[in-house]
C-alpha positions in Angstrom: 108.6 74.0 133.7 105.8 76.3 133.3 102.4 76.1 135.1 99.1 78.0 134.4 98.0 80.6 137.6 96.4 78.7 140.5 94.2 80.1 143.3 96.5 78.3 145.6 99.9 79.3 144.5 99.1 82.8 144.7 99.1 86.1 147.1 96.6 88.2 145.2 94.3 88.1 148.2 97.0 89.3 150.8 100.0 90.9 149.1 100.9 93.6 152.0 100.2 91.0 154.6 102.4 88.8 153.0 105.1 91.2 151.7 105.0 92.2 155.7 105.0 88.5 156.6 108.4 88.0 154.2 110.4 91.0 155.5 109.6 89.8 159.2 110.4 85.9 158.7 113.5 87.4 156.7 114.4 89.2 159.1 114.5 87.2 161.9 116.1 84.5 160.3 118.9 86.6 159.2 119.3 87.9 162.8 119.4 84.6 164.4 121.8 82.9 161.8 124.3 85.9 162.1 123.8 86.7 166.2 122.3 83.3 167.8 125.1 81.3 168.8 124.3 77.9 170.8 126.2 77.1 173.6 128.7 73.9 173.6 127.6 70.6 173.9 128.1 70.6 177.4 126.4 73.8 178.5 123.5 72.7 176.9 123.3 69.5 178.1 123.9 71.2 181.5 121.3 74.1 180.9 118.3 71.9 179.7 119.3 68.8 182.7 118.5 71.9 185.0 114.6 71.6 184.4 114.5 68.1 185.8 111.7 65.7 185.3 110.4 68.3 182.5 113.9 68.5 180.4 112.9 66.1 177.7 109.9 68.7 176.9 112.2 71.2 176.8 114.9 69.5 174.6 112.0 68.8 172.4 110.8 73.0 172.3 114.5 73.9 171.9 114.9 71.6 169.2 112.2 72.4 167.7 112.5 76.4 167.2 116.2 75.9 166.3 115.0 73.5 163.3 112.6 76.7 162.2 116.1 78.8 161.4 119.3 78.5 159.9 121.1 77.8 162.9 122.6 74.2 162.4 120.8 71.5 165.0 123.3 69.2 165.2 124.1 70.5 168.8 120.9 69.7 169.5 121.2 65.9 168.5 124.9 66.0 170.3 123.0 66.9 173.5 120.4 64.6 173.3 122.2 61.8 173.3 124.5 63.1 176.4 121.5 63.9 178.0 119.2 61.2 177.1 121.5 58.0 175.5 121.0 56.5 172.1 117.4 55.1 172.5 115.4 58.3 174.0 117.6 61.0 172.5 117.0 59.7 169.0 113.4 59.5 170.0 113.4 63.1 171.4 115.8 64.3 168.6 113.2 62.9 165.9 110.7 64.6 167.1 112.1 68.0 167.8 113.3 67.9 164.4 109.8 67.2 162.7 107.8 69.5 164.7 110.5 71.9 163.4 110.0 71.0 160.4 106.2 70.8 159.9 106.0 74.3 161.9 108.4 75.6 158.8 105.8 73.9 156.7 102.8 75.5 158.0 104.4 79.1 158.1 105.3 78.7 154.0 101.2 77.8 153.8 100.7 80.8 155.5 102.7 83.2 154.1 102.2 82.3 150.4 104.1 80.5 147.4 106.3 84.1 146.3 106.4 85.2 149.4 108.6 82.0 150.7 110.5 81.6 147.4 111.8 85.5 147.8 113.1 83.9 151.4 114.9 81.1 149.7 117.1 83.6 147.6 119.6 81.4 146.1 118.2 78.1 146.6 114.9 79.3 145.2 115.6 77.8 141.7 116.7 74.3 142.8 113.8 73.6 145.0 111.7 74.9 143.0 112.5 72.3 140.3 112.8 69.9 142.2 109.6 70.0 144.7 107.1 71.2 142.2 104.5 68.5 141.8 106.8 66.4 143.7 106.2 63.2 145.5 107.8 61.1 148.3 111.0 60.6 146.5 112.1 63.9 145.9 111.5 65.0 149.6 113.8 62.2 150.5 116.3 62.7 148.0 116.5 66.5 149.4 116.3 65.5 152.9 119.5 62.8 153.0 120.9 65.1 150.5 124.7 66.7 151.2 124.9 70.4 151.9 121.2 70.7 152.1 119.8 72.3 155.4 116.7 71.3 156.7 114.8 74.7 156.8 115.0 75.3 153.1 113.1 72.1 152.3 110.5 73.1 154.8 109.4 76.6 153.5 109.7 75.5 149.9 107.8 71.7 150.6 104.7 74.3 152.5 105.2 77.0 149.5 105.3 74.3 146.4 102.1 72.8 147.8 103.7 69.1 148.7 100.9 67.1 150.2 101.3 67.4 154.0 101.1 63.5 154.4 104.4 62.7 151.8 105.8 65.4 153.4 105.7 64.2 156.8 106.0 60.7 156.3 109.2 61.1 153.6 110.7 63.7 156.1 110.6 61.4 158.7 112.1 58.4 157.2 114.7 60.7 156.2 115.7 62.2 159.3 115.9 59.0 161.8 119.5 57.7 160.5 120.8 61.5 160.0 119.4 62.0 163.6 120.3 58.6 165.0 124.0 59.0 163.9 124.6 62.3 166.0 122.8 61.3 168.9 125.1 58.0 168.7 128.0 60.3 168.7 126.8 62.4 171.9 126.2 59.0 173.4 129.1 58.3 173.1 131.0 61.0 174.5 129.6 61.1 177.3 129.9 56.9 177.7 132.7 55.9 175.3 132.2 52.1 175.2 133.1 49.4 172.4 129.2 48.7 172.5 128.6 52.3 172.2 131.0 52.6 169.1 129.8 49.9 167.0 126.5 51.9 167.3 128.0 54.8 165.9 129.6 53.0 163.2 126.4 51.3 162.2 124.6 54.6 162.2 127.1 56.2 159.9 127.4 53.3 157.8 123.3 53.8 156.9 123.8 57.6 156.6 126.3 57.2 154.1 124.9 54.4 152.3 121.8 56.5 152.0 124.1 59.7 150.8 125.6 58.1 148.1 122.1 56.6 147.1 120.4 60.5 147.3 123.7 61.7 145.2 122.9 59.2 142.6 119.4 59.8 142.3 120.2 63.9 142.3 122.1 63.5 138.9 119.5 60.7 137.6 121.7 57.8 138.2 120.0 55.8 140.6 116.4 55.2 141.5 115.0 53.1 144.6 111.2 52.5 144.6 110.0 54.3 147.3 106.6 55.4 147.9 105.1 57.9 145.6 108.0 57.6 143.4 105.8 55.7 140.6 104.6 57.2 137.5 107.2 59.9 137.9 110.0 59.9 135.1 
């Protein structure tokens, strides 16, 4: 699909700032996802416990600049719910997760629509397809979506020019039973109870349900009615 030159889309105004901006971003990202290494669940857990009263905030910080980069999070959740149980570590987890994520948004605003979709290298095609005038549905879809990282989605939602409100609001929805389901699992590691398992095996059950549904609706299969899907064919 084809679209005529917008004043918003482009970098004419800052391309060396931008170009800079790219190889920096690039950069770093490349470092951290080939150097950065979190520790184990239990180091973590152990390392963050260690600022007391304050360690939610940091779990949330922490979360929240590992959601910016390639580095997978789902340590992160595991911790949370060793540190903090099911209830406040999916709370914490949610939230470190979308401040991550609407920091990755805000950075593709700032840096421009070609300079983000250079950063995407090969997924550059496929979001761009899919997020291009997109609504709540396709955010979703991306979000609960197999094999699709979080980051990705972020850059390209800021870059595309999603609306900031359908993508917060479809991100969010999307992440609680992803999020929910590996805090369950730290949970229950660290109190492995029949209670405790049937939580985990209700989470799971949603995430899956909702993988199948986002699978479906990927190859044009299925469609649910979800905000902001109307209209859209």
């Amino acid at each position: 699909m084809s679209h005529p030159p917008d004043s918003s889309h482009t970098d004419d105004g800052f391309p060396v700032i931008r170009t800079i901006g790219l190889v920096i971003v690039a950069l770093v990202m490349i470092w951290l996802a080939l150097t950065v290494r979190l520790p184990g669940t239990d180091a973590l857990r152990d390392r963050i416990d260690d600022f007391g009263f304050w360690s939610w905030a940091v779990f949330i910080l922490v979360y929240a600049g590992v959601a910016l980069t390639p580095i997978p999070v789902t340590v992160m959740a595991l911790a949370g719910g060793l540190l903090f149980g099911v209830t406040i570590g999916s709370v914490l987890s949610v939230i470190g997760a979308m401040l991550g994520s609407l920091a990755g948004y805000a950075i593709a605003r700032g840096l421009g629509r070609e300079t983000v979709l250079q950063l995407l290298g090969s997924r550059r095609k496929t979001l761009e397809e899919r997020l291009e005038d997109a609504g709540f549905e396709a955010v979703f879809t991306l979000r609960v979506l197999p094999g699709m990282p979080y980051w990705p989605i972020n850059y390209a939602a800021g870059a595309l020019g999603v609306p900031f409100q359908v993508f917060a609001i479809s991100s969010l929805v999307a992440s609680i039973p992803g999020q929910v389901s590996l805090v369950a699992i730290g949970a229950f590691l660290g109190q492995p109870t029949v209670a405790m398992g049937v939580v985990v095996a209700l989470a799971w059950v949603v995430v899956i349900v909702m993988t199948i549904w986002a699978w479906r609706a990927w190859k044009g299969i299925a469609r649910f009615p979800l905000p902001g899907s109307a209209d859209r064919d």
